[in-house]
N, C-alpha and C positions, 0 to 999 in steps of 0.2 A: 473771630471778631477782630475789629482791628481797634489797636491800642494805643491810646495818647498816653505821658509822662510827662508831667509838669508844662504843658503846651507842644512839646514836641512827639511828632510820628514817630511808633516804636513797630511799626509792624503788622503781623496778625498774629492771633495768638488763639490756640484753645481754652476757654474759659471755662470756668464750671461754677454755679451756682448753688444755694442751699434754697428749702422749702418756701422759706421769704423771700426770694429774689435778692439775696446777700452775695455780693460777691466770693470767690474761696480764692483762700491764697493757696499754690502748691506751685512746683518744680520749675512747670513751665512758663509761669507767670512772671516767677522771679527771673527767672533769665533773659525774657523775651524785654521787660523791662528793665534790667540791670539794675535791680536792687537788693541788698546786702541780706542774706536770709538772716530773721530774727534768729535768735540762740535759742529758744525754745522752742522752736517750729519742729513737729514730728519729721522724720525722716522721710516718711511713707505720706506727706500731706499729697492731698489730692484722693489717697486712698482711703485713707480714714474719713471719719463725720469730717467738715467744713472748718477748716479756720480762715476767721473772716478776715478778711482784707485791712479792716477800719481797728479791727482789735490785736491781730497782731502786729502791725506796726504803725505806733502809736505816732499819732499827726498825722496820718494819710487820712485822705478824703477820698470820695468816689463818686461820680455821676456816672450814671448811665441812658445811653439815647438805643433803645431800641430801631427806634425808625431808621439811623443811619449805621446798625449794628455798628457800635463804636463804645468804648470804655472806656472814661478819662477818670486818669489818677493823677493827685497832685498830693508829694512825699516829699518829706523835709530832705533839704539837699546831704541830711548827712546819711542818709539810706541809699543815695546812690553807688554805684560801684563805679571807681575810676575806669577807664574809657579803657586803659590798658587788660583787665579786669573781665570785662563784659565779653559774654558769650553769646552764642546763637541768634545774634540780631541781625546776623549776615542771611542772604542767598545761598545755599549749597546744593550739591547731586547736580544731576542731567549727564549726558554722556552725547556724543560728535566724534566722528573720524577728523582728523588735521593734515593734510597735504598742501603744503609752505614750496614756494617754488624762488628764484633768481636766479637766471640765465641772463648770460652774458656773451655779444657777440661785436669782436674786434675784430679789423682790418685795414693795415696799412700797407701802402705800396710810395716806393723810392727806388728809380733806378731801373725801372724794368722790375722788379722781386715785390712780392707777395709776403705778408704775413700775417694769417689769421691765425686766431685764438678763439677759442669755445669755451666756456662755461657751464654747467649749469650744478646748483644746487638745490638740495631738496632735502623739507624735514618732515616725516613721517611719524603718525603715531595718533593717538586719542585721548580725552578725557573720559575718564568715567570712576563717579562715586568720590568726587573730587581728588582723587589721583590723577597725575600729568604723567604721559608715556608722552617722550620723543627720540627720536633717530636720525640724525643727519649726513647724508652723506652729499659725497661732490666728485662730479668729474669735470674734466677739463681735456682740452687736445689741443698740442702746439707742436709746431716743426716737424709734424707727424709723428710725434709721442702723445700716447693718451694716458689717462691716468684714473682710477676710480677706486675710492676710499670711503670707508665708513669714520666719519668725524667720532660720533661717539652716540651710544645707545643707555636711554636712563627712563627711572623714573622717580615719581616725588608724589609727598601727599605732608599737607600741614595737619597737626595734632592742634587744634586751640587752644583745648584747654590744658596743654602744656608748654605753649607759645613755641614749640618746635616744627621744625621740618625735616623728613626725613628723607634721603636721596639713594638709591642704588642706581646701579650700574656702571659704566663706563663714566667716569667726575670729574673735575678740577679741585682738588682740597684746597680746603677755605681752612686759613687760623688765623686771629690777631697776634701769635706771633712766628708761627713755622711759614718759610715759604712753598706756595702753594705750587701743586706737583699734580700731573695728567694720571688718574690710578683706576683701577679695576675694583668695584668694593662698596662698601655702605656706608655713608658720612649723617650724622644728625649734627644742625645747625639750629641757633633762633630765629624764628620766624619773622624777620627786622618789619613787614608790614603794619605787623600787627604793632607793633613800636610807634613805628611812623604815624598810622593813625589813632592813637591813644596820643601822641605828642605834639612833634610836626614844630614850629619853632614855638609855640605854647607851652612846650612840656614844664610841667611843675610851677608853672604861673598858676598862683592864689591868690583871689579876691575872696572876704569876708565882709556882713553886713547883716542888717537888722530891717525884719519886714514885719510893722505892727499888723497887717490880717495879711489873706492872701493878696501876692503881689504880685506886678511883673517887672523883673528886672531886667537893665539894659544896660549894655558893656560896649561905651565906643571909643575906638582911639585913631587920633589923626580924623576926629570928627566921622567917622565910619563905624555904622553900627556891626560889628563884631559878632555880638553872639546876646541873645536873649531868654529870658525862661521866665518859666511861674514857681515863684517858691512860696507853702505854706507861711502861716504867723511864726516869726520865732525869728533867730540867727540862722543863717544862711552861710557858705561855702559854696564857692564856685571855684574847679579846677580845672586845668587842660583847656583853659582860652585857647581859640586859634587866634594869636597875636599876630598881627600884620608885622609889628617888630618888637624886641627885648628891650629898642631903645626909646619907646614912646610911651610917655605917661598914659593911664586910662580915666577916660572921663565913666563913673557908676551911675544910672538914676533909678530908682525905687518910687512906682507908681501904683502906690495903695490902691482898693477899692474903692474910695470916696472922692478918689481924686487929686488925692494930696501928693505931690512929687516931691522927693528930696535926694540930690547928688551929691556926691561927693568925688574925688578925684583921688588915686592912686599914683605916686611916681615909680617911674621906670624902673628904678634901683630898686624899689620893694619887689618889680616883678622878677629880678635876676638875684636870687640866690648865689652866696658862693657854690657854684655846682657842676661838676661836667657835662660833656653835651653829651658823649656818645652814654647810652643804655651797657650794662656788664652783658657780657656774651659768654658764648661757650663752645666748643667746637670737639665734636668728638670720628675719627675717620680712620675707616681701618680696612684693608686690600693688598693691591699686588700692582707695582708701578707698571704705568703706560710709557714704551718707548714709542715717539712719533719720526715722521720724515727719515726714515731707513734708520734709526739710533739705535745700533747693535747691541749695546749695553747692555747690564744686568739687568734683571727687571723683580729688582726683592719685596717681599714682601712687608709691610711694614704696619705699625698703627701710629697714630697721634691723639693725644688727649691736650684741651687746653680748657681756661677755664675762666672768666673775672670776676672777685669779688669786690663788692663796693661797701666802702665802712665810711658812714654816712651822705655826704650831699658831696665832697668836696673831697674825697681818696679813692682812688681806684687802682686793688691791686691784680695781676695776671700772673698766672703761672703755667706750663706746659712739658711736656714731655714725648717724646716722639724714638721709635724703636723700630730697628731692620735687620735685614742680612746684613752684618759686618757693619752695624752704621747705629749711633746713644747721638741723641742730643736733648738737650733741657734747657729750658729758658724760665726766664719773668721778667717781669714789668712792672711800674709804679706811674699812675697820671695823678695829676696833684692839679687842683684847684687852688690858685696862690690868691686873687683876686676873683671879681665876678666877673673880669676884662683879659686875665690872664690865667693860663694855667703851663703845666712844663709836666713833661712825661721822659722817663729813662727807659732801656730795655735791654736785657743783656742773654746772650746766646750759647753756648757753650756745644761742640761736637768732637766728637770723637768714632775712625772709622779703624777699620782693619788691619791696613797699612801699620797702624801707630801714630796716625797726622790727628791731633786734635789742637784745636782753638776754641777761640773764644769772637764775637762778635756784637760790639756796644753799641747803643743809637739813643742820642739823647735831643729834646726838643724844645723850646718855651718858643710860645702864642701870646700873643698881647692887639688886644684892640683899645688907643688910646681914646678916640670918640667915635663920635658915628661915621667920620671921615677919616682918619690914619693909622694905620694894623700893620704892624711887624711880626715877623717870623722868621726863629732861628731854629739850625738843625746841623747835629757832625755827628759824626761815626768814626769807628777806629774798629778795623777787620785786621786779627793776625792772618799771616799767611798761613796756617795749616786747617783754617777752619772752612767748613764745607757745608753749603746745606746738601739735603738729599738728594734731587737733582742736580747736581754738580758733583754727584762720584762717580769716580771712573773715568773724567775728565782729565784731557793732557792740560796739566799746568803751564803749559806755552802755547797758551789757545791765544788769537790774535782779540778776540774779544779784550781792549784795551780796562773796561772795567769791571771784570768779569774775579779778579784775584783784587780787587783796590783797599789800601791799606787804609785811607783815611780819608774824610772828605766832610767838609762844610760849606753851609748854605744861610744868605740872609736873604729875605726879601721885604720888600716896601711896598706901600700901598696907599695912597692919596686919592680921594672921593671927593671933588667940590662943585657945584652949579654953576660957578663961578669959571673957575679957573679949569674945568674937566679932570679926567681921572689920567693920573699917572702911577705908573710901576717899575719896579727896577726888582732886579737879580742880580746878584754873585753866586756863583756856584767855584767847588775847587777840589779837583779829586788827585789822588797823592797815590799811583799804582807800584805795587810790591815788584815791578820788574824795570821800574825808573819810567813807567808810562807815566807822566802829568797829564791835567789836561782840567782848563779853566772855563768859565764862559759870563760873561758881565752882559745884561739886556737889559734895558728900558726902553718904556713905552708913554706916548701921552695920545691921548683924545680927547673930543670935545665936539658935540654937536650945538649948532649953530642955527636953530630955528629950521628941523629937519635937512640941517647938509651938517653933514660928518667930516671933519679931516683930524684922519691919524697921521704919528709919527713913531717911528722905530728905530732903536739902534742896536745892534748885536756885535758882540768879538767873544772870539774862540780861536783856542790854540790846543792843539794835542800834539805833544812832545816839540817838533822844531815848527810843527806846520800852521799858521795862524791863516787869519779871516775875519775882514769885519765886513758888514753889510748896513745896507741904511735900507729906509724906505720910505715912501710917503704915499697915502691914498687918499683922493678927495671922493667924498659920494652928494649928487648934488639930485631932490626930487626934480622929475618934471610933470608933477601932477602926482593925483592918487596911488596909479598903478604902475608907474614907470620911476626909471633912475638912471643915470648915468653914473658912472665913477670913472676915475683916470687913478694912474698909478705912475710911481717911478721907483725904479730899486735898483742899489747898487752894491755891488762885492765882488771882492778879489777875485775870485772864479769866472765868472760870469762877466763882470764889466755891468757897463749902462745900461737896467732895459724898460723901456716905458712902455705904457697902452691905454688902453680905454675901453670901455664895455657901456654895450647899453642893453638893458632887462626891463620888459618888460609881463605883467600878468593881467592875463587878460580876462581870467576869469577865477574862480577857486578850484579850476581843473583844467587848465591849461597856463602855459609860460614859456617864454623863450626868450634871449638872450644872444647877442650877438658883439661881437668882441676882434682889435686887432692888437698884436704887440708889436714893438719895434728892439731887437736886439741892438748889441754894440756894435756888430756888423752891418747896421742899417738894413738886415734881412724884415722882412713884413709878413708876418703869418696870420692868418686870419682865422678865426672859429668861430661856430655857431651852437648852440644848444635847445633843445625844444625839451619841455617835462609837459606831460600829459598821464591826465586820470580821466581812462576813457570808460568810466563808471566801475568795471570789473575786474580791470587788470590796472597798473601801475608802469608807465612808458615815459622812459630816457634814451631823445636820441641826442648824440653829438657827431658833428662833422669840423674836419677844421685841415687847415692847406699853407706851407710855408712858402717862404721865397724861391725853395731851391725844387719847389715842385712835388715836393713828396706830400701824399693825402692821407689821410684816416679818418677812419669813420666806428661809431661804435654803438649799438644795439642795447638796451635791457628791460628784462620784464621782469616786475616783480608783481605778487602777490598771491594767496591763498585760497584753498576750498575748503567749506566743512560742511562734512557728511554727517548725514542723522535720518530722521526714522522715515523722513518727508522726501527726499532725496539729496540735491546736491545744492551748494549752495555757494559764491563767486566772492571773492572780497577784493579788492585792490590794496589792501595791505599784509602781509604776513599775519596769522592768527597765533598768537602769546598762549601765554600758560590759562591765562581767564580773559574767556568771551560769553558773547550774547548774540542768541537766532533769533533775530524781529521779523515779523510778522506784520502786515499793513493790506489788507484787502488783499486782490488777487489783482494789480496793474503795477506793470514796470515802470521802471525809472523815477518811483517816488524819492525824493530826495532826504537824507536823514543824518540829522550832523551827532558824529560820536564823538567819546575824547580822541581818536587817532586822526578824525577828520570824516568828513563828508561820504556816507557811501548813499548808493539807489539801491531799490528793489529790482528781482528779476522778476520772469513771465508770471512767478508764482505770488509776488508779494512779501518775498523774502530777501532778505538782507542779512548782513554779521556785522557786529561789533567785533571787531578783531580785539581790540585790549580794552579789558574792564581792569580798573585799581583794585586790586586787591586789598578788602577789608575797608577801603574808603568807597565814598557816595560817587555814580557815574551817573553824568546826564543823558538822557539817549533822546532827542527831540524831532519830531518831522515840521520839514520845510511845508509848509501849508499851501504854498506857492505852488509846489510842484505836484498837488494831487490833481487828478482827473476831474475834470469840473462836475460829474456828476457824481463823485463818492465824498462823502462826508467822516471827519474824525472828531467825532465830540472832545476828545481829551488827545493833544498830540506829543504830549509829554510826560515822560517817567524817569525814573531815579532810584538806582538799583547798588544795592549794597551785596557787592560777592567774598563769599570764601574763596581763598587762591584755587584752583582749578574748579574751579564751577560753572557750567554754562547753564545759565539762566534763560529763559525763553520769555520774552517781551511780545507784548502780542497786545496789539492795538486795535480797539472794536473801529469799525470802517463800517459805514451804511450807504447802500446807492439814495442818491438824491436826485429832484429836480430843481432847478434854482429857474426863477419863473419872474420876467419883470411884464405886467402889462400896462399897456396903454389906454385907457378904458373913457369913454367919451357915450355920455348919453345919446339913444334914440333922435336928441334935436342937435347933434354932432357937439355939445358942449363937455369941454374933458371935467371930470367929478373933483368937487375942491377939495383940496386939501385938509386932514385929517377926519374924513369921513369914515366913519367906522367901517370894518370889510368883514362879512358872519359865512361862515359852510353852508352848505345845504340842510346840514340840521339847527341852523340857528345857534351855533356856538360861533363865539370872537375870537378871529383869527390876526386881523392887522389892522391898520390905519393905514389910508391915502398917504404914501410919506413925501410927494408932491403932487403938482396940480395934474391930476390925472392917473399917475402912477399907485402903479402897487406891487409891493415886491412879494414874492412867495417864496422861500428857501426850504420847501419841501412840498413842491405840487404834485397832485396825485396825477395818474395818466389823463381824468376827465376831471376838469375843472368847473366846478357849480358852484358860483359864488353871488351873495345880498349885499348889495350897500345901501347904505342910510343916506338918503339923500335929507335935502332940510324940509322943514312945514310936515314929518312924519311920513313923507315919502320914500317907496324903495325902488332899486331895480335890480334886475338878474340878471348873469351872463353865463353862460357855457362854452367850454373848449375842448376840443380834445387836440393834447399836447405830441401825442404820435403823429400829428400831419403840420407838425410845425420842422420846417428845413433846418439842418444841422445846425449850431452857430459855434463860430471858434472863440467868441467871449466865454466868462464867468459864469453865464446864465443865457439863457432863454429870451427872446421878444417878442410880443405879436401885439396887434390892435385889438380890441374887439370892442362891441358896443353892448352898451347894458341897457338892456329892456325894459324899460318901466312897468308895475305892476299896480 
């Protein structure tokens, strides 16, 4: 049956019932609704006699509407389970093959000589059982050397209900504090979606409030209603707002059943806690390092364990450890919430390797946001020279990588937001190398749009040991209309000298665009280029062509996008398919159009389509253009909204009915057309429409033979018949013909 909570869709659920047509609370119920099991609720409920709905948890109410199989509960907000919390309310299972393609094809010619490049890459593998297998490899051929590798081979499967994810295979280790290393082996991480969607910039935002019967409450800020619900008689708790921002007050209204509304307002600062942003993690990975690009190196085998505890809203402590062939290191960390605008985190590294080289490596930081327009951020380090992470043994300490040994270095940066005055930013950076390498870099930035025209400004300088560079730059972007733009540019720097240009782009539709562009270097040479991007429904097409002053051309080729295979056959995407998609289904005619979150795909011959990337654990839209159906197929409902577990393909399947869509022109026996809103009855005398002008009558589902009664006036009627198979094609909406009605 499917399941309301508090006013909102929870799903479908298996319900079970006692003798009386009592609701029973058990397992599935509580989950599917994410509400907190009473502490006396049997283990085994569901299997045992009935515990009802209304008696074990005290203040729930229950309606039930048979006729729309549907079960609405309404439970005090403190039985709900936090969002982070809640299980199985997701989509999981289904299983698809995934073959992911980008090919790339270059060639330039100068001088008489040639020089093509090839590409292509491909990631192989399936879903099934909400596990993710994939494979990637790549070849390439240049100068007539070819080249073909396996990137890396893996798989993954999230645990919910231990907010983990589990990885083998070929990896990239993940820690908040080891750096991360290419290894052979099995890594569990947290499952950060599930975070994300339990928080998102709402996390731990709490409203509390008081509903004299059942009510519906309404949460708007920046006059946007936010977020709504039904809460029982009593105090109320609402958490995990999705807040448009942390810095906007919310306006609450509470609309009793009688009508009586009362708001009250919330400031900003009650909804920010002293509190960190990020969630404590945990990272645990253990294998056999990856050497890549011919890196002869050892390849030891090693583990890492890390871990964060959080002691209460405003400390978060990290700690780690990580062990090899010939190779200890241990770290921690400390982020400290100083204000609800600022917080500062330290981290400290320690290694020790075979050799006898060990150090130590500090990184210390404070954040600050002074209002909702100016945020600083500070950051240094201080690296002895014997310390190493794991990837970096066995390395010659006279590698030219200038920051690769660096002993010290800091960093400030600015940030101004105004409607006014536009946004500007600046940097210092300043790194201090254990082998006399310096090397600085000072950059700001301003913008400001101007009633849809854009002009930025830039400046940059850098120096690394004697060698310096400053560059400027300026870009104007000016609309000419909807779908068009020009911009011009000018940038200057030591290297380089003066070079300007201009560009103009236009899109001409949400599946094609192109852009055409020339620059002018300091040599007065003139190069010209062009670019076309096309989504030619199935596949994903970028060409570029482009030509200098001195004659030399290049042009360059790409296809991207994806096929998934399943039990039906095969199936096209114009984007790469992600760890979680969805096979829609839509009648049996191509090219229906269908907008997902990646963007726009159609159907093939079959009616089939992919959602290449669904959000994991958050709501995805999947809706069809109505526009683009077959004038004779009908979709009562062209919209859904689908909640997946990460690797789950879910199957979207939209009822589609052939139709006839039927306008007649209908004019009595003495050639006078029938007046307006004249009743319009079947051949069995059931009401089907109204005259909806003088003459006209629409039918949005005409049978092949048409036998229709109108009510003339003084209690007069007439008849008409058609048969709709000998009416000629028409390339409108609908159907047309005359016909005249017989008086009776």
């Amino acid at each position: 049956m499917s399941l309301s909570v508090n006013g909102a869709s929870a799903g479908q659920v298996m319900a079970t019932f006692d003798e009386q047509g009592q609701l029973c609370l058990d397992a599935d119920l509580l989950d599917r609704a994410a509400i907190a099991a009473p502490s006396g609720l049997h283990p085994d409920a569901g299997k045992v006699p009935c515990s009802r709905v209304t008696e074990s948890l005290s203040g729930a109410q229950v309606w039930l509407e048979p006729g729309l199989n549907l079960v609405r509960l309404l439970v005090p907000t403190d039985w709900l389970l936090a969002a982070a919390t809640r299980r199985d309310a997701w989509t999981s299972g289904g299983m698809a093959g995934v073959i992911n393609y980008d090919a790339l094809m270059v060639n330039g010619s100068a001088a008489g000589q040639s020089s093509p490049y090839r590409s292509l890459g491909t990631e192989l593998g399936f879903n099934a059982g909400d596990w993710v297998v994939r494979s990637r490899q790549n070849y390439t051929s240049f100068a007539g050397v070819t080249r073909f590798e396996t990137l890396y081979t893996q798989a993954s499967k999230t645990w919910e209900r231990y907010g983990a994810q589990v990885q083998l295979g070929q990896l990239n280790m993940r820690s908040s504090l080891f750096a991360g290393e290419p290894f052979f082996g099995a890594q569990i991480l947290p499952e950060t979606a599930l975070s994300q969607a339990s928080g998102g910039v709402g996390g731990g935002a709490v409203v509390q409030g008081l509903a004299y019967s059942t009510a519906r409450v309404e949460v708007r800020q920046s006059g946007v209603v936010i977020f709504n619900t039904l809460v029982p008689a009593g105090p109320f708790t609402l958490s995990d707002l999705p807040l448009l921002s942390q810095r906007l007050d919310l306006d609450v209204s509470v609309l009793e059943e009688n009508g009586e509304r009362r708001d009250f307002h919330v400031p900003a600062a009650n909804l920010r806690p002293v509190s960190l942003r990020t969630a404590p993690s945990y990272a645990l990975a253990v294998g056999k390092v990856r050497r890549l690009n011919n890196d002869e190196r050892d390849t030891p085998s090693f583990f890492a364990l890390s871990r964060d505890w959080r002691f209460g809203q405003a400390t978060q402590f990290s700690a780690g450890v990580m062990g090899a062939d010939e190779y200890r290191s241990i770290g921690w960390g400390i982020e400290q919430a100083l204000t609800r605008n600022m917080t500062a985190r330290f981290q400290q590294l320690g290694s020790r390797t075979a050799r006898g080289t060990q150090g130590h490596d500090l990184q210390a930081a404070l954040n600050t946001v002074l209002n909702d327009r100016f945020s600083i951020g500070l950051t240094t380090g201080r690296r002895s020279g014997g310390f190493r992470h794991l990837a970096e043994t066995g390395l010659d300490a006279a590698t030219d990588d200038r920051l690769a040994w660096a002993e010290r270095h800091w960093a400030i940066s600015l940030r101004r937001a105004d409607p006014r005055w536009g946004a500007l930013s600046g940097a210092l950076t300043r790194y201090s190398g254990a082998m006399g390498r310096d090397a600085a870099r000072i950059s700001t930035a301003w913008s400001r749009t101007f009633d849809r025209t854009t002009l930025s400004l830039s400046v940059q300088h850098e120096h690394v040991g004697q060698a310096r560079n400053t560059g400027m730059s300026a870009n104007l972007s000016v609309p000419l209309g909807r779908n068009r733009r020009i911009s011009t540019f000018a940038r200057q720097d030591d290297d380089r000298g003066l070079r300007t240009g201009a560009r103009y782009t236009e899109q001409l539709s949400d599946s094609l665009g192109y852009s055409v562009g020339v620059d002018r270097s300091a040599s007065g040479q003139n190069d010209l280029n062009a670019r076309l991007n096309a989504l030619p429904r199935y596949t994903s097409v970028d060409i570029g062509l482009s030509r200098n002053g001195a004659g030399a051309r290049h042009y360059d080729l790409a296809l991207r996008g994806g096929l998934a295979l399943h039990e039906d056959g095969m199936t096209p995407s114009p984007y790469p398919l992600r760890d979680t998609f969805g096979l829609i289904k839509v009648g049996d005619d191509a090219g229906i159009r269908i907008g997902t979150p990646h963007g726009p795909v159609w159907t093939d011959a079959g009616g089939r389509a992919v959602a290449s990337s669904l959000s994991a654990y958050q709501a995805s839209r999947i809706e069809i253009d109505t526009s683009s159906l077959p004038r004779n197929l009908d979709v009562p409902n062209g919209f859904q909204e689908v909640l997946a577990a990460r690797g789950a393909v879910p199957r979207l399947d939209f009822q589609a009915g052939s139709v006839r869509r039927l306008m007649l022109s209908i004019r009595t026996d003495e050639g006078v057309p029938v007046s307006k809103g004249l009743g319009v009855y079947d051949e069995h005398n059931q009401y089907l429409t109204s005259v909806v002008d003088t003459g006209l009558v629409y039918l949005d589902h005409a049978p092949a033979v048409v036998r229709l009664r109108v009510l003339l006036s003084e209690g007069r009627a007439c008849s008409l018949e058609l048969d709709t198979g000998r009416l000629p094609t028409a390339s409108g909406p609908y159907d047309s013909a005359d016909v005249v009605c017989q008086a009776r």
